[in-house]
C-alpha positions as CSV (number, residue, x, y, z in Angstrom):
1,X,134.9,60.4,93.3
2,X,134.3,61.9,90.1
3,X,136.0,65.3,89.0
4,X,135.1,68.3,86.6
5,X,136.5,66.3,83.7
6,X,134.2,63.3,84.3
7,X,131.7,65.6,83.4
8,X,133.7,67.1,79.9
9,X,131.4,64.7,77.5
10,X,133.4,62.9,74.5
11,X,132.2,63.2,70.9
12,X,128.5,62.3,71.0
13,X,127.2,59.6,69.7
14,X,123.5,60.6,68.2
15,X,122.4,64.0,66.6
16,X,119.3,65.0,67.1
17,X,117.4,68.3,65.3
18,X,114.4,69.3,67.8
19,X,112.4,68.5,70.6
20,X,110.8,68.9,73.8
21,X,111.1,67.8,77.2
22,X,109.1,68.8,80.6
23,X,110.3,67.8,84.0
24,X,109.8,68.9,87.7
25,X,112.7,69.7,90.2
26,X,111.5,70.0,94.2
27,X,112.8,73.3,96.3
28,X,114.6,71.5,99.9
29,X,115.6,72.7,103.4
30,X,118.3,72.0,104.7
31,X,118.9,70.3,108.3
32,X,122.7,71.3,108.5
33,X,122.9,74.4,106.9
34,X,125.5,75.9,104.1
35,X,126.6,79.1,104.6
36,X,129.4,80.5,103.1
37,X,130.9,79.5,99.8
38,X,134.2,79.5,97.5
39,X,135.2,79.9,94.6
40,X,133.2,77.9,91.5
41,X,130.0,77.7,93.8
42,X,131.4,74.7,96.2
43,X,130.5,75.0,99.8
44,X,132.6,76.6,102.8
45,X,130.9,73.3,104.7
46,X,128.8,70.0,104.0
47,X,125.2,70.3,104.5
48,X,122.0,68.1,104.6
49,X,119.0,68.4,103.5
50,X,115.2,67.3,103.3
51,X,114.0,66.8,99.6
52,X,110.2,68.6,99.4
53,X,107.5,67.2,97.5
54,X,105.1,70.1,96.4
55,X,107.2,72.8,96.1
56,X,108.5,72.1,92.8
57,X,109.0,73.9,89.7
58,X,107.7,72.2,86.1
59,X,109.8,73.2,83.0
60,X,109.4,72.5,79.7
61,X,112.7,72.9,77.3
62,X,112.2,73.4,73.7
63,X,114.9,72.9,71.5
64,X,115.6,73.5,67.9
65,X,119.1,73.3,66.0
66,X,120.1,76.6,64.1
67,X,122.3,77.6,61.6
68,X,125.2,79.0,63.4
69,X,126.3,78.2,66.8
70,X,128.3,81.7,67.6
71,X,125.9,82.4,70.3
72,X,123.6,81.0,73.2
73,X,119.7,81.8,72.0
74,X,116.9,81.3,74.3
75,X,113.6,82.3,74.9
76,X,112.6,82.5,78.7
77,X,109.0,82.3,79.8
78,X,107.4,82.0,83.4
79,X,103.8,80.4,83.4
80,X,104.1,81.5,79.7
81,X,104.7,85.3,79.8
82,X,108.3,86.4,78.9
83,X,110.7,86.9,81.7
84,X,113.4,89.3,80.5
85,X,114.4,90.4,83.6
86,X,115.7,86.5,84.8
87,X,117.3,86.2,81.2
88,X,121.0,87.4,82.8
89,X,120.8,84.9,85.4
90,X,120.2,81.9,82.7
91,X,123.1,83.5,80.2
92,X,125.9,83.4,82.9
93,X,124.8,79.9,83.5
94,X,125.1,78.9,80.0
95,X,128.5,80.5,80.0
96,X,129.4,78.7,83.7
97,X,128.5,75.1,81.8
98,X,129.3,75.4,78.2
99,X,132.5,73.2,78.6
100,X,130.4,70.5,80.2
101,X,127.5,71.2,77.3
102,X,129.3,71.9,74.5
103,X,125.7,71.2,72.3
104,X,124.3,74.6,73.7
105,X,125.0,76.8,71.1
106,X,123.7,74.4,68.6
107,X,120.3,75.0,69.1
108,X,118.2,77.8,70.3
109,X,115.9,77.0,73.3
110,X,112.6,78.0,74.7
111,X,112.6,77.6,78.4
112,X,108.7,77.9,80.3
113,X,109.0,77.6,83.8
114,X,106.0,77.6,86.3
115,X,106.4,77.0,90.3
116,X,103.4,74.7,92.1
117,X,104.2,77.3,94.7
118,X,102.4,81.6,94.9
119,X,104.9,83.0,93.0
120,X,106.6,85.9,95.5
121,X,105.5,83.7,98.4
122,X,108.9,84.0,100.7
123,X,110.1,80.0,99.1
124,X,113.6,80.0,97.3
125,X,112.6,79.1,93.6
126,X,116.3,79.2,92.6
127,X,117.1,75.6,94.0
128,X,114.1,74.0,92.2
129,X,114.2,76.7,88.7
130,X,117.8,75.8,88.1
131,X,117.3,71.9,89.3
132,X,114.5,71.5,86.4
133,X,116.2,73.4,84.0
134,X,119.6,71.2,84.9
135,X,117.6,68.0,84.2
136,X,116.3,69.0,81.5
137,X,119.4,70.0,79.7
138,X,120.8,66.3,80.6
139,X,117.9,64.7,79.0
140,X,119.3,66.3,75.9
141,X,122.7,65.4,76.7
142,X,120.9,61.7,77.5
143,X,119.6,62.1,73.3
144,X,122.8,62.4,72.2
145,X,124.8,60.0,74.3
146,X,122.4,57.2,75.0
147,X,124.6,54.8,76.5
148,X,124.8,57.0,80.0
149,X,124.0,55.4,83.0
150,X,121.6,56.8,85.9
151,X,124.6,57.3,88.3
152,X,126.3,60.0,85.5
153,X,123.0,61.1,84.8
154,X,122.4,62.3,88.3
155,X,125.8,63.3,89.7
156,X,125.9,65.5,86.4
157,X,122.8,67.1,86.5
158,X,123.5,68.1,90.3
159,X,127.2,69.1,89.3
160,X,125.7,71.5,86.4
161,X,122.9,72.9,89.1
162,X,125.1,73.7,91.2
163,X,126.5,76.0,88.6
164,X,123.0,78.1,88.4
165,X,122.3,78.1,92.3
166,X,124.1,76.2,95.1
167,X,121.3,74.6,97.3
168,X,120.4,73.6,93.5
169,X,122.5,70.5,93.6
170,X,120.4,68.9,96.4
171,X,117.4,69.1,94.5
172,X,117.8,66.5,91.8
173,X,117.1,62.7,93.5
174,X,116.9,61.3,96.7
175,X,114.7,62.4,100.1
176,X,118.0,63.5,101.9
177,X,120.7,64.7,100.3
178,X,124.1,65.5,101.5
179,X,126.5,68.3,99.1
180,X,129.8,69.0,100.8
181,X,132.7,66.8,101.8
182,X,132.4,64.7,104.9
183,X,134.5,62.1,106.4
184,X,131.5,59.9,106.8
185,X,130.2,59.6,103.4
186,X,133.0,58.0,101.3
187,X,130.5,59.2,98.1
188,X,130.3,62.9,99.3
189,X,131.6,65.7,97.2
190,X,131.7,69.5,97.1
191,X,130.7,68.9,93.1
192,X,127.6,67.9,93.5
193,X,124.6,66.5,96.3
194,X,124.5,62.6,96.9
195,X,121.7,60.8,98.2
196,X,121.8,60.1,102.0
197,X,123.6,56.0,102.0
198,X,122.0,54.5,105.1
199,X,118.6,53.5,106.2
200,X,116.6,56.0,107.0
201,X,114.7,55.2,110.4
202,X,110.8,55.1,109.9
203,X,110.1,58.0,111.8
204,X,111.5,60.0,109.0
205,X,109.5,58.6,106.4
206,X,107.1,61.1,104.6
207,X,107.9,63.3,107.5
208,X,106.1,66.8,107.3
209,X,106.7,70.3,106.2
210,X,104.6,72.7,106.8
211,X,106.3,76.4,106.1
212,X,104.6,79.6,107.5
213,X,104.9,82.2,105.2
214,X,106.0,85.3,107.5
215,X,107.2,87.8,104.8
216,X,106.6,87.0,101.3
217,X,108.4,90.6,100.0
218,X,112.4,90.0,98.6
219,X,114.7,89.2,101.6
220,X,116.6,93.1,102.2
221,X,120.0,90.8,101.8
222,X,120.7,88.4,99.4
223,X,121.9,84.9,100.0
224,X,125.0,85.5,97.3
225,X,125.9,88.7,99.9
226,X,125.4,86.5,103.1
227,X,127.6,83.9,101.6
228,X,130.6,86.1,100.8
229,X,130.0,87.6,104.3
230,X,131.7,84.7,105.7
231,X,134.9,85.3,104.4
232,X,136.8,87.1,107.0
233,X,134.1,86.1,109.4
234,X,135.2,86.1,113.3
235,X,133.2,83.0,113.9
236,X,133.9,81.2,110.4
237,X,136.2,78.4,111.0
238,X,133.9,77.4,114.3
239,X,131.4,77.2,112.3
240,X,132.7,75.1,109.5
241,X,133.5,72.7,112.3
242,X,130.5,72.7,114.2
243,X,128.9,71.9,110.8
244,X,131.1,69.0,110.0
245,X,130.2,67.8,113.9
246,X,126.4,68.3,114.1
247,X,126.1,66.4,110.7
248,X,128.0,63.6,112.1
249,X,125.8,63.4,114.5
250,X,122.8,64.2,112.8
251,X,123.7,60.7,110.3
252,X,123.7,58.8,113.4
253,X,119.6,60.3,114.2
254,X,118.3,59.5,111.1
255,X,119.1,56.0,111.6
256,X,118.4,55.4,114.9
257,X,115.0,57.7,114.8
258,X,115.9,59.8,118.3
259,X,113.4,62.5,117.7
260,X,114.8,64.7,120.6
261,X,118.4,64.8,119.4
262,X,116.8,65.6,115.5
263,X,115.2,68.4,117.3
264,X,118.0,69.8,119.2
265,X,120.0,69.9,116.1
266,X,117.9,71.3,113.3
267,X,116.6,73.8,115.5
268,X,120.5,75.0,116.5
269,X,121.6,74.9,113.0
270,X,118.7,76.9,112.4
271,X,119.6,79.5,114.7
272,X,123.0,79.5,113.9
273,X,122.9,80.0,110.4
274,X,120.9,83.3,111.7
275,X,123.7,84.9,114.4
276,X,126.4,84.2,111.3
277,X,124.3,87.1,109.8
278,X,124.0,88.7,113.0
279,X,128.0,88.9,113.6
280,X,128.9,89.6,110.3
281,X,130.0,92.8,109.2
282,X,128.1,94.6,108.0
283,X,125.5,92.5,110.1
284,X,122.3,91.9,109.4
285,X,118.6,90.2,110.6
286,X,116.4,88.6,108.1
287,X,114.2,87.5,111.1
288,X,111.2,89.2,111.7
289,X,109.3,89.8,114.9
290,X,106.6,87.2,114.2
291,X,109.5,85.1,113.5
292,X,110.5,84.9,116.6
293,X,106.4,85.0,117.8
294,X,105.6,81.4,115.6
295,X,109.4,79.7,117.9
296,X,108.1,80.6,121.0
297,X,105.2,79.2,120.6
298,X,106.3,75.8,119.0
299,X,108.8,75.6,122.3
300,X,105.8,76.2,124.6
301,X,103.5,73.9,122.5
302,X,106.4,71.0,122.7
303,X,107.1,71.7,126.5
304,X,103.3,71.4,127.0
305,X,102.6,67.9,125.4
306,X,106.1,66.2,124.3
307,X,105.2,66.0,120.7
308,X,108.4,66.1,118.6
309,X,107.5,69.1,116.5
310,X,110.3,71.5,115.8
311,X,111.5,74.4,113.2
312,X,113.9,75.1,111.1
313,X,114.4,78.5,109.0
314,X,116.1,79.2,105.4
315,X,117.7,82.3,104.5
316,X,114.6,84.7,105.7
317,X,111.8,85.3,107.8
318,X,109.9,81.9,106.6
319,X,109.2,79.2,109.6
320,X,109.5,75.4,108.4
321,X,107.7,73.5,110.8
322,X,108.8,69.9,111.2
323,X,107.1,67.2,112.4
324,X,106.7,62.8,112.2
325,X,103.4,62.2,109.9
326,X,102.0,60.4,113.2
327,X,101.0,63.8,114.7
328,X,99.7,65.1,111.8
329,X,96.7,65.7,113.1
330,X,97.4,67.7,116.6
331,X,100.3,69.6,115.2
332,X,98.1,71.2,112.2
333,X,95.5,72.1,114.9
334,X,98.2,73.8,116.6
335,X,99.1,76.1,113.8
336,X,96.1,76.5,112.3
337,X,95.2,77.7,115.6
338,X,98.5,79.6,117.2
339,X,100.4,80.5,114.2
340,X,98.5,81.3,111.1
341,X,98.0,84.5,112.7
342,X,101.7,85.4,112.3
343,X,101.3,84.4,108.7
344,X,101.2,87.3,106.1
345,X,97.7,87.0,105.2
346,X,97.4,83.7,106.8
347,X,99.2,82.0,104.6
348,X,101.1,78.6,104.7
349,X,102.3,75.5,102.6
350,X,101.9,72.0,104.0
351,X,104.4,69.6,102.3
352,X,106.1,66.5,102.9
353,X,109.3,64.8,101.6
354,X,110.1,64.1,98.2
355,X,112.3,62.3,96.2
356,X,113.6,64.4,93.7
357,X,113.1,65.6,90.1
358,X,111.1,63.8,87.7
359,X,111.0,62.9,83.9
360,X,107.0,64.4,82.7
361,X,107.2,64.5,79.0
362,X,110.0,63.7,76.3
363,X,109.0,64.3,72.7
């Protein structure tokens, strides 16, 4: 298992002046849910998660070498219009991965960033904004040490996203990815998010997302709050180890395609990672009431006519409804006609699984 000094790069062995390089980095939900985090961004427990396919953002880095390298320089831009107010965020990042980049001073950088996804729409953009901007800085890295190899490619690039956003790490290759050390996956690591190693069973192929957006306004708490809300939490250390247990057993499901178990499990850690808010103190419901409205109803449709359709919930208000592609068909006829109404303005995404972040453009 590699460390933080596996990622400390040697003298390079190319120089390069300018260029420009677009890529795409997928948002992703987890199954087993992380909640709670230590110090350096690595994860109170191990989580998995399902990589998505059209929520992505697309980034284009432009890069130019100055004169002086006293100082980070970068221009941000979202769809093309400046973004001063995220500038902070991607200035402490630099500073969190400077020893691992040590080239970013060199040059100043124009970063444009656009999400396939309504922008204020209720989805995370963090995981995918700092995924794409993670690859692209590795593609650099890539310039000026040609002879790395896809493995130290990847496990980098997840390592340094990470270092901008948590759930980040997930987001760089594979359809399920696992971040947090587990005692099943020889490979796993708090450091960075590693494909799922078995067989996935083939009623998990292209399996579908679609995610109701209940409340697209900012969440009232934010996920860096919630996190340190575990520390000192009554319920922590049960958690931790029914997080540890439940992905244990949810490896076992996703090889042997038992659609009732996957159910059971992502709808628990769902509602778990929800009462660690509501017993924390201060405590706190992100919730809302037709939250609650669009579960009922799944439950009632699934008790009505046995299809394996089940939800899960990120940090907020938004519903991820999950179902086999197989029922496609009847379980969008359901929402379209029992939950869009709890939708703010009848909104909703319909996604499937992805496999990562992807190479666009490299000039």
């Amino acid at each position: 298992m590699a460390s933080v000094l596996n990622f400390i790069p040697a003298d390079y062995k190319q120089s390069i002046n300018n260029g420009s390089i677009t890529v795409s980095a997928p948002s992703n939900i987890a199954l087993v849910k992380y909640w709670g985090k230590k110090e350096h961004q690595i994860p109170a427990n191990p989580s998995l998660s399902f990589t998505l396919n059209h929520c992505k953002t697309i980034t284009t880095l432009a890069f130019s070498k100055k004169d002086n390298a006293d100082e980070f320089s970068f221009d941000l831009l979202f769809e093309g219009k400046p973004k001063e107010d995220f500038k902070p965020k991607i200035q402490k990042f630099f500073q969190r991965i400077e020893v691992y980049m040590p080239f970013l001073k060199t040059f100043h950088f124009t970063i444009d960033t656009q999400n396939t996804f309504p922008h204020s729409s209720g989805i995370a953009s963090s995981a995918s904004g700092m995924a794409a901007l993670a690859v692209a800085l590795m593609q650099i890295e890539r310039q000026l040490n040609p002879e790395m190899d896809d493995k130290h490619f990847n496990q980098k690039a997840s390592f340094l996203a990470r270092l901008g956003s948590g759930s980040a790490c997930r987001s760089i290759k594979g359809s399920a990815v696992i971040w947090g050390k587990h005692a099943d996956f020889s490979e796993s690591s708090d450091l960075y998010g590693v494909e799922f190693p078995f067989p996935i069973h083939e009623h998990f192929k292209n399996y579908q997302d679609t995610i109701l957006l209940v409340d697209k306004g900012k969440k009232e708490v934010s996920s860096s709050v919630g996190h340190d809300l575990m520390h000192g939490h009554p319920f922590a250390e049960q958690r931790f180890s029914q997080a540890h247990h439940n992905l244990h057993h949810l490896s076992t499901v996703m090889q042997n395609g038992n659609l009732s178990d996957f159910v059971n499990i992502v709808e628990s850690e769902a509602l778990t990672l929800h009462a660690m808010m509501m017993t924390s103190m201060p405590y706190f419901i992100l919730m809302k009431p037709n939250t609650l409205e669009i579960i009922n109803h799944i439950w009632k449709f699934r008790r009505e006519t046995g299809i394996p359709v089940c939800f899960t919930l990120d940090a907020g208000a938004n519903v991820h409804v999950l179902y086999p592609e197989n029922v496609s068909v009847e379980v969008l006829s359901f929402i379209k006609k029992d939950l869009v109404g709890y939708c703010e303005n009848g909104q909703y995404i319909c996604d499937s699984i992805g496999q990562g972040s992807k190479l666009i453009m490299n000039n």
